[in-house]
C-alpha positions in Angstrom: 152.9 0.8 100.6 150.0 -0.6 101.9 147.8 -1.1 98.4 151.0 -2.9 97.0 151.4 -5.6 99.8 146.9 -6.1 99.5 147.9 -6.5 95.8 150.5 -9.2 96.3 148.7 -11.5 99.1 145.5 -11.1 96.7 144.2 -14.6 95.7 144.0 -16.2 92.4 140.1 -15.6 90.9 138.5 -18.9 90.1 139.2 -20.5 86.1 136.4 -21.0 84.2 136.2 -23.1 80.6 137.6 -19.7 78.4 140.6 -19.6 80.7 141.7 -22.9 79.9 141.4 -23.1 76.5 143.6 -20.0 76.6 145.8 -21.6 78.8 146.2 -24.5 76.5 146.8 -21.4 73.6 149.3 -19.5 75.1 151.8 -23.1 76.7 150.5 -25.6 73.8 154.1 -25.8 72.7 155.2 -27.0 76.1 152.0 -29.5 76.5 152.8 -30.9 72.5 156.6 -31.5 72.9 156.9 -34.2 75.6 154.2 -35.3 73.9 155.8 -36.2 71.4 159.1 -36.9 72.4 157.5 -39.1 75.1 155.9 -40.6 71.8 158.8 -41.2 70.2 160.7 -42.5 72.7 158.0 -45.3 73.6 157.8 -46.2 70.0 161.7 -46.7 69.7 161.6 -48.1 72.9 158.7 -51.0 72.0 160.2 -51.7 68.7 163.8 -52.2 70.1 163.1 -54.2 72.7 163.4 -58.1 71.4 160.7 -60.8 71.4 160.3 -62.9 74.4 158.8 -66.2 73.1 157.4 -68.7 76.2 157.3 -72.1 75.3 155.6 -74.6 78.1 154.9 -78.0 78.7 153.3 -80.1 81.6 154.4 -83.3 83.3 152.0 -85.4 85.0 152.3 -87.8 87.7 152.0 -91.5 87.2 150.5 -93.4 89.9 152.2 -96.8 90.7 151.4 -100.0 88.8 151.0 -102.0 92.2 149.4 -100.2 95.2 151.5 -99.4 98.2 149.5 -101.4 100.3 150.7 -104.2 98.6 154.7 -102.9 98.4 155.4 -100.0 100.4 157.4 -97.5 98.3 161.0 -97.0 100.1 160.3 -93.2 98.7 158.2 -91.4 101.6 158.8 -87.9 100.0 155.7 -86.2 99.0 156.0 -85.6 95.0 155.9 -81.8 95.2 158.6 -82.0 97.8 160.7 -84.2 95.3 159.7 -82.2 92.5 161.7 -79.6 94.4 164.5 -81.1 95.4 164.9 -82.3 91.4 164.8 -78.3 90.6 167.4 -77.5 92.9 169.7 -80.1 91.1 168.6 -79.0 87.6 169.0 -75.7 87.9 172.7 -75.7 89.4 175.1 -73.9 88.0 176.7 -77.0 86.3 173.4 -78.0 84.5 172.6 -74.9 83.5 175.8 -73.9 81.9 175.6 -77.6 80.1 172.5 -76.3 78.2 173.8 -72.9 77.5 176.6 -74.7 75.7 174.6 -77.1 74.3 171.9 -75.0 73.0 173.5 -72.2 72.2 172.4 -69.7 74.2 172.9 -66.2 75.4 175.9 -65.4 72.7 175.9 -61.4 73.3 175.1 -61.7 77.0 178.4 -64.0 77.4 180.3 -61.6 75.4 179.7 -58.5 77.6 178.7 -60.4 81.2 180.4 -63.3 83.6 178.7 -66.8 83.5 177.2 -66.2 86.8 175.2 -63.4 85.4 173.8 -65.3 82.6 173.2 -68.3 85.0 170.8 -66.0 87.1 169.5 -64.1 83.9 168.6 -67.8 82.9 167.4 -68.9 86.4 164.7 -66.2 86.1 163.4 -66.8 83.4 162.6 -70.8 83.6 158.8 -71.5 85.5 158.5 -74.7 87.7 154.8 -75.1 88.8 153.9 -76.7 91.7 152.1 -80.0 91.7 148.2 -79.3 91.2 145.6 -81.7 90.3 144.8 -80.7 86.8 141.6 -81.6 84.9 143.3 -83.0 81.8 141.0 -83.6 78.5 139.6 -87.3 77.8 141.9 -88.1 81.2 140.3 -87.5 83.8 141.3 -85.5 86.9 145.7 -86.2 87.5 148.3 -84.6 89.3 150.6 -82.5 86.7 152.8 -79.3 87.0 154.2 -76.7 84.0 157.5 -76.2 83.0 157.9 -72.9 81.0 161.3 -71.2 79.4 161.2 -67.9 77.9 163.8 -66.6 74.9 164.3 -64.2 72.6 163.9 -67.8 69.9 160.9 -69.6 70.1 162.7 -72.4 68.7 165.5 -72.5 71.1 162.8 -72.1 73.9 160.8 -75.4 72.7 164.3 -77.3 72.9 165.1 -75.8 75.7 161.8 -76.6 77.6 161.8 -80.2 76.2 165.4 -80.5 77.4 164.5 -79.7 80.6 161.1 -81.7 80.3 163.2 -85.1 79.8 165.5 -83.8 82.5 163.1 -83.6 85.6 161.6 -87.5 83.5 165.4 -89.0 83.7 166.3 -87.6 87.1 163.1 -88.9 88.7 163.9 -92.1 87.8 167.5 -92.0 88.9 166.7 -90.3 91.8 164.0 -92.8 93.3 166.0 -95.7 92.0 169.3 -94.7 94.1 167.1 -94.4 97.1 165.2 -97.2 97.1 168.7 -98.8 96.4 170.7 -97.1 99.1 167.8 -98.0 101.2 167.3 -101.7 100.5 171.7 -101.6 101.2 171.2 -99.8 104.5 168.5 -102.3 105.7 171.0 -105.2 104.6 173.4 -103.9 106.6 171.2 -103.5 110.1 169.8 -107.0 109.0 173.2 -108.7 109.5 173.9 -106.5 112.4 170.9 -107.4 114.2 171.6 -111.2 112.8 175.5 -111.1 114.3 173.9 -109.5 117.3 171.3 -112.5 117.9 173.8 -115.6 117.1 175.6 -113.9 119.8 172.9 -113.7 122.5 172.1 -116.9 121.5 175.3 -118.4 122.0 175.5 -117.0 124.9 172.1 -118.3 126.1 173.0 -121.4 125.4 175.9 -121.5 127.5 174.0 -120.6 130.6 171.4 -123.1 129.7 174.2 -125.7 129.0 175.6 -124.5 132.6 173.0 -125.0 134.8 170.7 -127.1 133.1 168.1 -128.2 136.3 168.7 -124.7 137.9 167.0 -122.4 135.4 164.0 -120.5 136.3 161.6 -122.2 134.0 162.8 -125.5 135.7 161.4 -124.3 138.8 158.2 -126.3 138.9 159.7 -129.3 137.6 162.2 -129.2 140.7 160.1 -128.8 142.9 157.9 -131.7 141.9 160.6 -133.5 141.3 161.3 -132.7 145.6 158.4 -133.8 146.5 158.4 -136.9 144.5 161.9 -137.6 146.4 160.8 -136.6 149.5 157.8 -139.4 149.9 160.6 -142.1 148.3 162.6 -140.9 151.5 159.5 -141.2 154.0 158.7 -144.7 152.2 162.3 -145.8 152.8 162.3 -144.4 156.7 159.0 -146.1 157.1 160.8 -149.0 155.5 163.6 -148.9 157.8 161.4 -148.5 160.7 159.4 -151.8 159.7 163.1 -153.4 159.4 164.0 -152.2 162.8 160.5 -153.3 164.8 161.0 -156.5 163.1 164.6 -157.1 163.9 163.6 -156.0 167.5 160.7 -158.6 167.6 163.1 -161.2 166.3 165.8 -160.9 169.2 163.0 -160.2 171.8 161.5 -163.8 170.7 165.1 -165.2 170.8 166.2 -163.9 174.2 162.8 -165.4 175.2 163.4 -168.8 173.1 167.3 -168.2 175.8 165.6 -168.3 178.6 163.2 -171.0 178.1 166.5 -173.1 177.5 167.9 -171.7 180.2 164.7 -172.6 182.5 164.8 -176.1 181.0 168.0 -177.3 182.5 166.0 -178.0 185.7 163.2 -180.7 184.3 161.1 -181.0 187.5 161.1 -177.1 187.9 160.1 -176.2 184.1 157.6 -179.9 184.3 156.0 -178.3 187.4 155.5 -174.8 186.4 154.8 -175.5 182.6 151.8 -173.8 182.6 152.2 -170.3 184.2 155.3 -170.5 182.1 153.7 -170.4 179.0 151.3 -167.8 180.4 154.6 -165.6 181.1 156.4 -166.2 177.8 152.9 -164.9 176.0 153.0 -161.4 178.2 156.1 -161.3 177.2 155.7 -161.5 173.7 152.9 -159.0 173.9 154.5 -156.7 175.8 157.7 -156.6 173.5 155.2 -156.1 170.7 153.6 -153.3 172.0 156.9 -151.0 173.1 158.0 -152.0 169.5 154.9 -150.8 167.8 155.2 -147.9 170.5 159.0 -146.9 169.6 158.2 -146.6 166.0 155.1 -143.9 167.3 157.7 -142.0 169.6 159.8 -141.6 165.9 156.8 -139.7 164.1 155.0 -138.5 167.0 155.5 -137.0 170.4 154.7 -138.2 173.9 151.3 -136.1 174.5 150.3 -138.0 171.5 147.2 -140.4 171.9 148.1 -142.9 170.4 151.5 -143.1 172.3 149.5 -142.6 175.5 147.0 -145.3 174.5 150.2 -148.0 173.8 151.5 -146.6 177.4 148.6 -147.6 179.3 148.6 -151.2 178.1 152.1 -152.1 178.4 151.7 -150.6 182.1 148.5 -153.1 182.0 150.7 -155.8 181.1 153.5 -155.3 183.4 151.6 -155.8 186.3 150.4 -158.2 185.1 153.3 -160.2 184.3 154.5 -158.8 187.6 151.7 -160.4 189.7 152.2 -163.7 187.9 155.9 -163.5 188.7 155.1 -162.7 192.5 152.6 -165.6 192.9 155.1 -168.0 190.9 157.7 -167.2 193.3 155.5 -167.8 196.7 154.0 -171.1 195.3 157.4 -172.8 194.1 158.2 -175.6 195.8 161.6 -177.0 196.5 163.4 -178.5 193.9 165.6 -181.6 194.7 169.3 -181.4 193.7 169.6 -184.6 191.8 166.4 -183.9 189.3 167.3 -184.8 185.4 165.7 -183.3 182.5 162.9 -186.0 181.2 162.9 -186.3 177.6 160.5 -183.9 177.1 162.1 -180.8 178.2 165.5 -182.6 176.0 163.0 -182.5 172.6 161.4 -178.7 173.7 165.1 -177.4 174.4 166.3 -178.4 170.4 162.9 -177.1 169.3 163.7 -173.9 170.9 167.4 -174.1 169.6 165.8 -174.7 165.7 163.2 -171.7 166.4 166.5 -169.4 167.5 168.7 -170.4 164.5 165.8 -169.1 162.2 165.4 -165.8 163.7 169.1 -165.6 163.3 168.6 -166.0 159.8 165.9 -163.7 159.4 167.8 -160.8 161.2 170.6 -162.0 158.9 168.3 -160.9 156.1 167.0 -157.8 157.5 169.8 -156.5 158.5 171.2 -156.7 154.6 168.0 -155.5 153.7 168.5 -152.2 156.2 171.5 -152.0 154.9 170.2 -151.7 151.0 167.2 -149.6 152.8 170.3 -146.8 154.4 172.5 -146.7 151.4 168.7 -146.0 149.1 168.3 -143.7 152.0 171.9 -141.7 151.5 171.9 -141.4 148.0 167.7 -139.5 148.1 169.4 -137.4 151.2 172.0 -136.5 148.7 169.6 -136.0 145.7 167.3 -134.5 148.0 170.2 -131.7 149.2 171.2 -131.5 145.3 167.7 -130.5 144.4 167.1 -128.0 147.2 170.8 -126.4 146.2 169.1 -125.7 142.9 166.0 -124.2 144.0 167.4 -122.0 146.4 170.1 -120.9 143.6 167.3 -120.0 141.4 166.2 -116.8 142.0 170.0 -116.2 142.3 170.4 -116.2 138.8 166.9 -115.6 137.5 168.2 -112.0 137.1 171.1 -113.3 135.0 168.6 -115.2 132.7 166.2 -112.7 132.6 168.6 -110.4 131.6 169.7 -112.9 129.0 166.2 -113.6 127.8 165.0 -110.1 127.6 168.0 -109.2 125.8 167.7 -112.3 123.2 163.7 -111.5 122.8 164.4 -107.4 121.7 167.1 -109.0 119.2 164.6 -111.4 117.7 161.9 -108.9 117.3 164.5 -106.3 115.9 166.0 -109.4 113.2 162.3 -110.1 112.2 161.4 -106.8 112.0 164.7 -105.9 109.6 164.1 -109.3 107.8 160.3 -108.6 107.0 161.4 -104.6 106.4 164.9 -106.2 103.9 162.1 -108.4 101.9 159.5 -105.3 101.7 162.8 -102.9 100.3 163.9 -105.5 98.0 160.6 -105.9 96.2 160.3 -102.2 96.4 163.7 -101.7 94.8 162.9 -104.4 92.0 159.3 -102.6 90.9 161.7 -98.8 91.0 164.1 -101.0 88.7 161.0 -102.2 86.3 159.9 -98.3 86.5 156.5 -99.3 87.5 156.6 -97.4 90.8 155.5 -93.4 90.8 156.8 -91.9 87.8 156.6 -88.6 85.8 155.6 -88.9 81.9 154.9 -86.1 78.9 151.3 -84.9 79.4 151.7 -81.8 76.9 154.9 -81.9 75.1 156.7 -77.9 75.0 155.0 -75.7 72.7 156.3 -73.8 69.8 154.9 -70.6 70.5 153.7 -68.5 67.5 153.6 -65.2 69.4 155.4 -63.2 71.8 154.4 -62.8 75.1 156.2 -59.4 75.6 156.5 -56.6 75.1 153.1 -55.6 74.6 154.2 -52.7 72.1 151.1 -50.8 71.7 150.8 -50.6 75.6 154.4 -49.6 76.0 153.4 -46.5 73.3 150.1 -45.8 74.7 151.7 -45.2 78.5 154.8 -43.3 76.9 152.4 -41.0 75.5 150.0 -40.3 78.4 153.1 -40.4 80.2 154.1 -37.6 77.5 150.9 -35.7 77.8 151.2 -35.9 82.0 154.4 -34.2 81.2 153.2 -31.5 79.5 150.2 -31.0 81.0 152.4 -30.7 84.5 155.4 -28.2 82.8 152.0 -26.2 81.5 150.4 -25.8 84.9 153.8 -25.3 86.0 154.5 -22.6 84.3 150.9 -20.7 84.2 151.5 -20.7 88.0 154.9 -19.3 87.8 153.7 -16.8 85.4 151.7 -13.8 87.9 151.0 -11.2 84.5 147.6 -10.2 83.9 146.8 -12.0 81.1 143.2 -10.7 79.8 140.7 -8.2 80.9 139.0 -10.5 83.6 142.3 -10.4 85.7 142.3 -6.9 85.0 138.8 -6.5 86.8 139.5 -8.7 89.0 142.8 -7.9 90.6 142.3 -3.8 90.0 138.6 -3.6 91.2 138.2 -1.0 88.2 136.7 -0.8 85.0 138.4 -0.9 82.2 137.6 2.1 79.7 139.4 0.4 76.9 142.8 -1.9 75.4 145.4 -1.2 73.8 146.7 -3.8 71.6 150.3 -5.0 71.3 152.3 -3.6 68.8 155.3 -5.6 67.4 157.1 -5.3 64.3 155.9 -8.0 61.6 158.9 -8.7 60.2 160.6 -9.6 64.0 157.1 -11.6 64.3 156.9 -13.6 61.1 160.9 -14.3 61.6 159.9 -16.2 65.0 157.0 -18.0 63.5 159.2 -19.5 60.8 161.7 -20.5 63.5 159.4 -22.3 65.3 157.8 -23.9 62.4 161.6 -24.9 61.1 162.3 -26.0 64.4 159.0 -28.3 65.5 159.6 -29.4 61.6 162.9 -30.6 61.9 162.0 -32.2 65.4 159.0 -33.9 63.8 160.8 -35.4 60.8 163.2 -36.3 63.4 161.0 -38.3 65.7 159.2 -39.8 62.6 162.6 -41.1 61.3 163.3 -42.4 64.5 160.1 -44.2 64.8 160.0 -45.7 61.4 163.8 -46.7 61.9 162.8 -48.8 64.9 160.0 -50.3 63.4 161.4 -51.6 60.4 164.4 -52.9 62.0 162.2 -54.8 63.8 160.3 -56.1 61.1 163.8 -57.0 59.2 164.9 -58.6 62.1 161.8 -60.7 62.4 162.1 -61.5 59.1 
């Protein structure tokens, strides 16, 4: 058992050229048929299969007629993003079955399949190219992008391609026009907003201006002038009133003294005899009453330690003694004066002198004090201005929040208003040049083409890959079977796989009438399956020529 099981797990010898041609001789028949059939079957295949005609056209972008930077466009999409968004809309399922209908279309595909099938089947085969910047002939470089529809009817195709073509052209302009018109409407509508919104503000503003008018913020400065100015008419009147008052006190000092000499008179030997140092008195008098006046009006602005006050101190003190030593030595010289002495005519004129002098400074305090009087009630009413103006200036910063607020609020609505005014006036211009189509627009650059060939099926490719897919086939059954088949098949294997010479062959001996019955067969057979595939393939080619025709 041992030589048997060497035999089996003995390797195939290498093939040489002779080998394979007899290899191709003895499994021909199996490398020939899918050949052919594979042949056949392309060929019926190519010439069934319908024309698909592509017709195309291109659309090019029109720049607008005025630059933006002299009307901003109320369109900000980019034109391949619009371009887009137009193809969604024109190829919806409502536009699409409006040009089936309308063209004609698809008449065996809607009698076997649903609308929605066609509707994709038709989807499929339109091309939308993006937007490129094409080089166009005699035109210069412009932005343009292909529309392309493929059909079975290149006339149907053009129509269909130019249907489409005046499509994306008459949704452009309805598209832009309804946004820059829905725009321009929307901008309105903030514009009176923002308009209601500042009449309101500004009513308000008013209001508060109306209602405390003198205690605004930005009055401020003109208060506080205004304060000051008040305030030195207030020290004028008190300086005023102190004049008034040192005068008025002169007055009835000079009249008490004007009383006395009267008084001294009644004697006429006494006021004869002592004329002189009475004189002398009256004048000390009078300077010291002027000097504790001028000094009460400097205790009223200034205080004791004052020099001034302390200068005015020391010479009424001067004075007083004075006077005082005058008195004392007036009063040791006096002599005694005899009962029965009578007034002389003299002291009789001096006395009505005096009385005349006294009656006039009556008359003068008369008039100062009505003047004082004038002087207080000027002095009242300033006080009273004076408080009304510091009541405002101290309320100020009370409601400086409450204007600011006011203000700040009324400034943001007047910058938003001019902002939606300038931006309404920029959208209505915008809106008129969409209107007068001279904004970005898409025109014709090659109208669709009526193509004069198909573009598929490429027939003679289809047949040439059919039949090298045919001869794969049979080239692959061949092997196939040669590998299957582990006979010794000539005198090499013999040698080979035995290890022993071969002393001679015997040849195969069959009867020739069993043979020649098996070769007509075959013959019958690959004859019948040749006319066969021959019919087939002429069949398909003239019904496509018919067709065509």
């Amino acid at each position: 058992m041992q030589p048997a099981q060497d035999l089996i797990s003995t390797p195939r010898r290498p093939l040489d050229v002779e080998d394979y041609i007899d290899i191709v001789r003895r499994h021909r028949g199996w490398m020939v048929g899918p050949s052919f059939a594979a042949l056949v079957i392309s060929v019926v295949v190519a010439f069934f299969w319908p024309d698909s005609y592509v017709s195309s056209g291109a659309i090019r972008v029109v720049p607008p007629q005025v630059p933006e930077r002299y009307v901003p466009s109320n369109v900000n999409m980019e034109m391949s993003q619009h371009i887009n968004s137009m193809a969604q809309g024109i190829l919806s399922r409502t536009m699409l079955t409006n040009i089936i209908q309308t063209h004609g279309l698809y008449r065996q595909e809607l009698s076997r399949n649903p609308m929605e099938d066609i509707i994709e089947l038709m989807k499929r085969r339109i091309r939308i190219g993006s937007v490129l910047d094409v080089q166009a002939r005699g035109r210069g470089t412009m932005s343009a992008f292909a529309i392309s529809f493929e059909y079975d009817n290149r006339y149907l195709a053009q129509k269909v391609t130019s249907d489409l073509m005046s499509r994306f052209i008459t949704e452009n302009l309805r598209t832009r026009s309804n946004q820059s018109r829905e725009t321009t409407q929307f901008l309105k509508e903030q514009w009176q907003a923002a308009k209601k919104r500042l009449e309101e503000l500004e009513g308000k503003r008013t209001q508060f201006r109306l209602h405390n008018a003198g205690r605004l913020p930005d009055e401020l400065q003109a208060n506080l002038q205004t304060l000051r100015s008040l305030e030195a008419q207030l020290a004028s009147i008190n300086e005023t009133i102190s004049r008034i008052g040192q005068e008025k006190l002169l007055m009835e000092s000079q009249i008490r003294i004007f009383q006395d000499q009267i008084a001294s008179l009644g004697s006429a030997g006494e006021q004869l005899g002592a004329s002189v140092k009475n004189e002398r008195l009256v004048q000390m008098e009078r300077e010291i009453l002027v000097l504790q006046t001028a000094l009460s009006g400097l205790r009223e602005r200034y205080r004791d330690n004052h020099p001034d006050v302390k200068r005015l101190q020391s010479q009424i003190a001067v004075l007083k003694k004075i006077r005082d030593d005058l008195l004392t030595e007036d009063v040791q010289k006096k002599p005694e004066t005899p009962a029965a002495a009578k007034p002389s005519s003299l002291a009789l004129r001096g006395a009505r002198d005096l009385e005349a002098a006294i009656a006039r400074l009556q008359t003068q305090i008369q008039a100062r004090d009505m003047e004082m009087e004038e002087r207080q009630k000027e002095q009242t009413q300033l006080k009273n201005t004076i408080k009304g103006y510091n009541s405002r200036i101290q309320a100020s910063p009370v409601m400086e929040q409450e204007y600011a607020e006011l203000t700040r609020d009324f400034n943001l609505a007047k910058a938003r208003y001019d902002d939606l005014n300038l931006k309404v006036s920029q959208s209505e211009i915008a809106t008129d040049l969409e209107n007068r189509n001279q904004s970005e627009t898409l025109e014709v650059l090659d109208p669709a083409s009526l193509p004069e060939t198909p573009t598929k099926p490429n027939r003679w490719l289809i047949v040439g890959i059919g039949l090298g897919m045919g001869i794969m086939l049979g080239v692959v059954v061949a092997g196939a079977r040669e590998v299957k088949d582990a006979s010794l098949k000539s005198l090499k294997d013999a040698r080979a796989y035995t290890n022993l010479p071969v002393l001679g062959t015997v040849p195969l001996l069959e009867n020739d009438l069993v043979v020649r019955r098996k070769r007509r067969l075959a013959w019958l057979a690959w004859s019948a399956a040749c006319m066969l595939g021959i019919l087939a393939m002429t069949s398909s080619i003239y019904y496509y020529y018919a067709s065509k025709t």
